[in-house]
GUTI-193242 format. One line per 2 residues: number of its first residue (from 1); their letters; for each residue x, y, z of N, C-alpha, C, CB. Coordinates in steps of 0.05 Angstrom, whole numbers, plus 5000, padded with zeros to 4 digits. Glycine has a CB too. Layout:
REM residues N
NUM = a = X,Y,Z,X,Y,Z,X,Y,Z,X,Y,Z ~ ...
//
This chain:
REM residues 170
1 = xx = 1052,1105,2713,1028,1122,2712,1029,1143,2734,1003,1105,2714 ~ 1038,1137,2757,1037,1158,2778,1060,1174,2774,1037,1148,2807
3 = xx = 1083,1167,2761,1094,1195,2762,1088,1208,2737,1125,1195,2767 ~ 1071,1197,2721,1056,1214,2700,1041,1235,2710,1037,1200,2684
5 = xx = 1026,1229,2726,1001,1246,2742,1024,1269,2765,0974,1216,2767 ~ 1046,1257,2774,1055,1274,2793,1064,1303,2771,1083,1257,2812
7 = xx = 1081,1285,2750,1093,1306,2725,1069,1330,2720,1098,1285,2690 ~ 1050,1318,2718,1021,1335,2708,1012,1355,2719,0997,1321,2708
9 = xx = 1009,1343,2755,1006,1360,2778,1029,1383,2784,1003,1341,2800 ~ 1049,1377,2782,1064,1395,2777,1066,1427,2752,1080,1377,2775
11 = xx = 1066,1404,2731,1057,1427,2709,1040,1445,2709,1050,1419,2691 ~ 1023,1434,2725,0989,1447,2731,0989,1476,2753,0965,1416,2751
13 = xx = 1005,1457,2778,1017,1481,2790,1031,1509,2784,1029,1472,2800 ~ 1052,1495,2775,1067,1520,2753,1048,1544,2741,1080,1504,2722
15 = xx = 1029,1533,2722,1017,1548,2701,0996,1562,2723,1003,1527,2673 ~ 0993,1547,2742,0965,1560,2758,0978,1590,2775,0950,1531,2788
17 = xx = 1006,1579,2783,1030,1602,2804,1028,1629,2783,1077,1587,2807 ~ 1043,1620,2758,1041,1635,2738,1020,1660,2725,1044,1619,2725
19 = xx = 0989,1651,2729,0975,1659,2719,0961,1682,2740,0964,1638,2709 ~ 0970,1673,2766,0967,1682,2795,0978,1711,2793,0984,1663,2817
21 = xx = 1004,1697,2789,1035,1719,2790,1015,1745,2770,1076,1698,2767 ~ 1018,1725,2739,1013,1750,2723,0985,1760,2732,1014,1745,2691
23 = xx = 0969,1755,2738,0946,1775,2757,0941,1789,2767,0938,1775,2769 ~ 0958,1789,2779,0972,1798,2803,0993,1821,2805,0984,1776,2813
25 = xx = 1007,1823,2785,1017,1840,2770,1001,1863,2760,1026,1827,2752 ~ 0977,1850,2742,0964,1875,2724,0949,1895,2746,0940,1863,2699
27 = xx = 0935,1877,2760,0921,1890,2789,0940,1907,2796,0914,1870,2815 ~ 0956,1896,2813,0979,1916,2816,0989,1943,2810,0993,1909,2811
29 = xx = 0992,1941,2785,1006,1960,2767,0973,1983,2760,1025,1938,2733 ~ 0950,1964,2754,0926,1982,2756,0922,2005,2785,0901,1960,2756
31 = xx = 0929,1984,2805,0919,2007,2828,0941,2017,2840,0900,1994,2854 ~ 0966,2021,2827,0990,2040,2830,0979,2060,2815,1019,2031,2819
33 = xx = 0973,2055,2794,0961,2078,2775,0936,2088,2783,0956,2069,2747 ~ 0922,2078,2798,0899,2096,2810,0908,2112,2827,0878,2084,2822
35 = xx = 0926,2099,2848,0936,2125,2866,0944,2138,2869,0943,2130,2876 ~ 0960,2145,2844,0968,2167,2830,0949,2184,2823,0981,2161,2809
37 = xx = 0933,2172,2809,0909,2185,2794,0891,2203,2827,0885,2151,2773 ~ 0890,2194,2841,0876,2197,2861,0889,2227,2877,0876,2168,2878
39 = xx = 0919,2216,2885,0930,2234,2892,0931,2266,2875,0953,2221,2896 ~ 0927,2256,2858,0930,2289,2830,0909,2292,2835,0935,2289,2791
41 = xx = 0881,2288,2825,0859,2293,2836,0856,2314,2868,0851,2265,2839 ~ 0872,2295,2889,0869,2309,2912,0882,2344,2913,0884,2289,2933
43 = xx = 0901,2336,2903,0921,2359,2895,0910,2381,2883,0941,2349,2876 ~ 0903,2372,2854,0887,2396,2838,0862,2403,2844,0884,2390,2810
45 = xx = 0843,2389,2863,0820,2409,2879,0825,2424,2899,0800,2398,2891 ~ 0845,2420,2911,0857,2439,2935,0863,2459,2924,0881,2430,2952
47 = xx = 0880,2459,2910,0897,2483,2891,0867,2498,2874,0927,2465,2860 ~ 0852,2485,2869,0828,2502,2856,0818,2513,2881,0803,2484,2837
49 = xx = 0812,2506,2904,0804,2507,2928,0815,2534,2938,0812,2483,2943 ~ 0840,2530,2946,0855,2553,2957,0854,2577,2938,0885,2545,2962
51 = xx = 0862,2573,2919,0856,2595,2891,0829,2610,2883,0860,2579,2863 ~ 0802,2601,2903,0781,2606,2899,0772,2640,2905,0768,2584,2912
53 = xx = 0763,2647,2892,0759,2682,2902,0783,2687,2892,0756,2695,2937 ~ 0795,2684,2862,0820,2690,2861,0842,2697,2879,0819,2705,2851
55 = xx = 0847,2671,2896,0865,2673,2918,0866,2689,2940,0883,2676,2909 ~ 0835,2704,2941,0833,2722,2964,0840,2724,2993,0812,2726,2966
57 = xx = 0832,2691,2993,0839,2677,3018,0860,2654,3028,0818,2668,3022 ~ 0876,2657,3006,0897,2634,2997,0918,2626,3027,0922,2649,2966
59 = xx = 0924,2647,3045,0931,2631,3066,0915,2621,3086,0947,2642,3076 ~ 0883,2627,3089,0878,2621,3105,0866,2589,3094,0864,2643,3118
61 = xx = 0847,2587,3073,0841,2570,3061,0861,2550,3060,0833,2578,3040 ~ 0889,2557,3048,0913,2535,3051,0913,2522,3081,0947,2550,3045
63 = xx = 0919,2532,3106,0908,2526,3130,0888,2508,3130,0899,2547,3142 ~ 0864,2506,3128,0844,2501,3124,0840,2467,3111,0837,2522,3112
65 = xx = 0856,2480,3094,0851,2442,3079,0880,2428,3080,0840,2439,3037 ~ 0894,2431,3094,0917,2427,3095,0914,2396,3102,0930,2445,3113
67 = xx = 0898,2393,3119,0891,2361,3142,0873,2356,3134,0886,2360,3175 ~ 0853,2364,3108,0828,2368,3101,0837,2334,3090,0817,2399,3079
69 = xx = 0808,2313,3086,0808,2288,3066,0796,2308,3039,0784,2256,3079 ~ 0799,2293,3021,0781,2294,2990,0749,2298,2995,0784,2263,2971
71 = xx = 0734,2280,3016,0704,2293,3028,0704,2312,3037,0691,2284,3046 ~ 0719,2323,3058,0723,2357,3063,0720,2376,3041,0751,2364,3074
73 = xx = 0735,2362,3028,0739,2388,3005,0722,2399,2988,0755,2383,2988 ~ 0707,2360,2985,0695,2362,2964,0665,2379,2972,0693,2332,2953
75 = xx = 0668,2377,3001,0632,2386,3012,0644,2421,3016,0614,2364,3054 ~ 0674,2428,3017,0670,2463,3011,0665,2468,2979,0703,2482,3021
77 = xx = 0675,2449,2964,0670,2459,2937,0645,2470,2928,0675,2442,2921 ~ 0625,2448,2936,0597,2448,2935,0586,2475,2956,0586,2416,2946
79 = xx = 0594,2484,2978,0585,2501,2985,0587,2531,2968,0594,2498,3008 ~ 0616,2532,2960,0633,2558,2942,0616,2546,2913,0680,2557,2940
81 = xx = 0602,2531,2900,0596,2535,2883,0562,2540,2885,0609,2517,2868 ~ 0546,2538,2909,0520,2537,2917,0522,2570,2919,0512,2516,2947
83 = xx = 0536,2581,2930,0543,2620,2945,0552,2617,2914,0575,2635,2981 ~ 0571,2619,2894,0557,2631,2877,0553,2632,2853,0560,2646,2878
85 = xx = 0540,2614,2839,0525,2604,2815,0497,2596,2820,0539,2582,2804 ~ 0494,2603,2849,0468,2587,2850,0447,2602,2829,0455,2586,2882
87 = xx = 0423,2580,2818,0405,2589,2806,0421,2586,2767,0397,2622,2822 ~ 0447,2573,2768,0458,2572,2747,0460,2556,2732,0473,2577,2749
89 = xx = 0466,2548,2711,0477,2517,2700,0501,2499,2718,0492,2523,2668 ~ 0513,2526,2726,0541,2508,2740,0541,2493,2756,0560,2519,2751
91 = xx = 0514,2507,2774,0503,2480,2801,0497,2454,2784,0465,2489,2821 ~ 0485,2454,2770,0471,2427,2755,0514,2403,2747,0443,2445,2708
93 = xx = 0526,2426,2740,0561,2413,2728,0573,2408,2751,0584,2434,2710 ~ 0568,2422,2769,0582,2405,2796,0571,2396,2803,0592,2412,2818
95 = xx = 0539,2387,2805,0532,2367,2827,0532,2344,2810,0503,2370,2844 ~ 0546,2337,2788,0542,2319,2770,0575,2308,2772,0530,2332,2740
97 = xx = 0584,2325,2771,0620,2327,2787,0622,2313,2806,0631,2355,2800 ~ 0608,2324,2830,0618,2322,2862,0606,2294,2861,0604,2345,2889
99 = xx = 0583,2285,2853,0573,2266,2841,0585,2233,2843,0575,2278,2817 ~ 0606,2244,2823,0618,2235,2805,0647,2218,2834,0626,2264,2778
101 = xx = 0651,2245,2837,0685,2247,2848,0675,2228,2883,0701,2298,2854 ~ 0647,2229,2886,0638,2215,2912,0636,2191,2909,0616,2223,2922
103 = xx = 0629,2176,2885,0631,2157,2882,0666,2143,2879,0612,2157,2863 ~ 0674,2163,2868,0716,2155,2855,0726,2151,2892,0744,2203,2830
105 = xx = 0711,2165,2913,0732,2170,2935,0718,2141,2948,0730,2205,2955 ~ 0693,2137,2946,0686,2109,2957,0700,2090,2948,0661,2101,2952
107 = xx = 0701,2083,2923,0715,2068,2913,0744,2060,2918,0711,2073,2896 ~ 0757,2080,2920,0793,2085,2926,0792,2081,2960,0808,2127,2917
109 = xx = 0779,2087,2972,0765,2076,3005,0769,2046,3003,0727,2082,3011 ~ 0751,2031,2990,0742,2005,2993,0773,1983,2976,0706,2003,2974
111 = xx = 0777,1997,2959,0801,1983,2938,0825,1990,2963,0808,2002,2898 ~ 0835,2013,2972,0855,2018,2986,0848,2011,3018,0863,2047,2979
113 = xx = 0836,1999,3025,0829,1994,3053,0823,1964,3058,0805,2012,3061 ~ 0820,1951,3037,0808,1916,3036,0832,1911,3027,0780,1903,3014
115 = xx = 0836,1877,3028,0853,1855,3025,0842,1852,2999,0852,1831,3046 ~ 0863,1840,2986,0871,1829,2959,0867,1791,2958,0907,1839,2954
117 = xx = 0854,1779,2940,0856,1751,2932,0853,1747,2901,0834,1735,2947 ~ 0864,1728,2889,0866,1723,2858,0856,1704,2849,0888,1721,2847
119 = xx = 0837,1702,2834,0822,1676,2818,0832,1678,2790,0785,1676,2816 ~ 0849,1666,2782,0873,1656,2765,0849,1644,2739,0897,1627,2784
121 = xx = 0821,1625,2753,0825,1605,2740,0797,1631,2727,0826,1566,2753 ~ 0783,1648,2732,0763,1668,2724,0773,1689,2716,0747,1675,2743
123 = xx = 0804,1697,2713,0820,1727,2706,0805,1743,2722,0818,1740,2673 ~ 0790,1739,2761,0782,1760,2769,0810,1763,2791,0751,1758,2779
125 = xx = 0802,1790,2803,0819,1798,2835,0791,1797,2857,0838,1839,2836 ~ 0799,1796,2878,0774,1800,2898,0786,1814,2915,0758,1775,2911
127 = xx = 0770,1841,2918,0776,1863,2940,0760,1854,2964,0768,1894,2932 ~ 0770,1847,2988,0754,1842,3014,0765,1852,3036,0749,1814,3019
129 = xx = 0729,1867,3053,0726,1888,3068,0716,1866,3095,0703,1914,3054 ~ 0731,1876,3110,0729,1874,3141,0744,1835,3147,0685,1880,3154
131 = xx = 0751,1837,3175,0754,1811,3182,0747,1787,3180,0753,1811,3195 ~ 0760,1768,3165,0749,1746,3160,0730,1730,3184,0772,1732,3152
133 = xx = 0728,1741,3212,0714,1725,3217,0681,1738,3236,0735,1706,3231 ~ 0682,1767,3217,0661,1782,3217,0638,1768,3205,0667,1805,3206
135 = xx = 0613,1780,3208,0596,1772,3189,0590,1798,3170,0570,1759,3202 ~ 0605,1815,3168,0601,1844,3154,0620,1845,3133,0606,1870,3174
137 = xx = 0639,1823,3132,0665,1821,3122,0642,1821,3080,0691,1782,3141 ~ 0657,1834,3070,0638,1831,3042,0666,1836,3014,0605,1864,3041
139 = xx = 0654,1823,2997,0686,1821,2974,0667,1826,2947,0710,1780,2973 ~ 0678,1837,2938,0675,1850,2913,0694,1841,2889,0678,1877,2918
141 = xx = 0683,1824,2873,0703,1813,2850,0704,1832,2830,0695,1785,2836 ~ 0729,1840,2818,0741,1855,2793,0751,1841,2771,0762,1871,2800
143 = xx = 0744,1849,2755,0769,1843,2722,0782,1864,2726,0756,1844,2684 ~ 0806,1856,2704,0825,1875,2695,0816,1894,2686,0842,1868,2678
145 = xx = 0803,1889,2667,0782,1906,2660,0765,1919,2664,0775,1904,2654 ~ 0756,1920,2694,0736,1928,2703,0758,1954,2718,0716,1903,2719
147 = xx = 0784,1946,2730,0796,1954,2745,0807,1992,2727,0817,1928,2752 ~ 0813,1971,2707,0827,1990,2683,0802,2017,2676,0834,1967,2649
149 = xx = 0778,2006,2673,0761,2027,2673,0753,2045,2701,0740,2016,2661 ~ 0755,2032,2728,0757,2054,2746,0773,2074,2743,0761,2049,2767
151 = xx = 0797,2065,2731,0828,2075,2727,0816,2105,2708,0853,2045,2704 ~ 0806,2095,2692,0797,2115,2667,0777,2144,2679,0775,2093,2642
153 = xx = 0768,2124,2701,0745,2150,2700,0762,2169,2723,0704,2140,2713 ~ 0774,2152,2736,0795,2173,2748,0800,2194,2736,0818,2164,2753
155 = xx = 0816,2189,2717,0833,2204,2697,0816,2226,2682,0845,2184,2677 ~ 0787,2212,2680,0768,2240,2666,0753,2245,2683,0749,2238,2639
157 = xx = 0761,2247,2709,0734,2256,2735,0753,2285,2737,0729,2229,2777 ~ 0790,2279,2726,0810,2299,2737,0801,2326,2707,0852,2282,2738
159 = xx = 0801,2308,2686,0796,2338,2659,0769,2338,2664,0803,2333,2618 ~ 0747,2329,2682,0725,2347,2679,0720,2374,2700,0702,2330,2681
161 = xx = 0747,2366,2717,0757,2395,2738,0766,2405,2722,0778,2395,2763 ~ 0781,2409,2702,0804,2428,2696,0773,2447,2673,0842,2409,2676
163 = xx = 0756,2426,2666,0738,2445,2638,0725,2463,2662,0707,2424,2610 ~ 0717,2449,2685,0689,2465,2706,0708,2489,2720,0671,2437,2738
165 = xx = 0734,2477,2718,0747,2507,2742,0758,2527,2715,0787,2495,2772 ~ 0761,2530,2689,0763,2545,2659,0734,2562,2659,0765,2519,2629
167 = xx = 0711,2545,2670,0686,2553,2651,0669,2567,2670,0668,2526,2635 ~ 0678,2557,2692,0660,2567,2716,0673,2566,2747,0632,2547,2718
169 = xx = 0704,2581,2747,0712,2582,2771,0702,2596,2804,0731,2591,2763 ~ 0707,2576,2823,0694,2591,2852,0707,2617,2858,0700,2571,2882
//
């Protein structure tokens, strides 16, 4: 009987390593793909950025955001679109944007700056912020699914720049 139970405990292990592993994996491979997603993002508002005034100011602006984060940028965008659309529809599409893209940079903050743990036996990940032996320390459980849809809005936070800088460039 006990090396029935040892056989079992073993098996159990296995399937539990396994289920870890593959978890662990999808997470993975999700927030490789956000940082990508993130990085293009960073990329293609700068380049809308510098290009603004039809490139009037393209070296000094390039200067400018060179060391700039994604909040820098994002708070000149909002200024170049306040000077000049104000009183327009376009204010109402970027502040729904900037919005948007303030919430994507918190998020990519908190996911890219916290520790990783895997609950195998719930299909969740747990992102956790600050030192375990803080009392500020706070964790935030994900699905795959939950992960996969940050993933998404990434991806359409980037084509709702490309319609707003087509329809209504700074």
């Amino acid at each position: 009987k006990s090396v029935f139970i040892c056989e079992h405990l073993v098996l159990m292990e296995i399937k539990m390593t396994a289920e870890h592993n593959q978890l662990e994996q999808q997470a993975a491979t999700i927030l490789g793909l956000m940082l990508f997603e993130y990085s293009r993002l960073d990329m293609e508002l700068g380049l809308f950025l510098v290009w603004s005034d039809e490139g009037q100011q393209l070296e000094w602006l390039t200067k400018k955001l060179t060391n700039q984060n994604l909040s820098a940028r994002l708070r000149l965008l909002e200024k170049l679109v306040q000077e000049k659309y104000a009183g327009s529809p376009a204010v109402d599409l970027y502040a729904a944007w900037l919005n948007d893209a303030h919430a994507i940079r918190l998020l990519r903050n908190q996911l890219f700056h916290g520790r990783w743990g895997f609950i195998p036996i719930q299909q969740l990940v747990a992102n956790v912020i600050g030192l375990p032996t803080s009392p500020e320390q706070s964790e935030t459980r994900y699905s795959i699914d939950q992960l996969g849809a940050s993933l998404e809005s990434m991806r359409m936070l980037r084509v709702r720049l490309s319609d707003l800088r087509k329809k209504w460039p700074v």
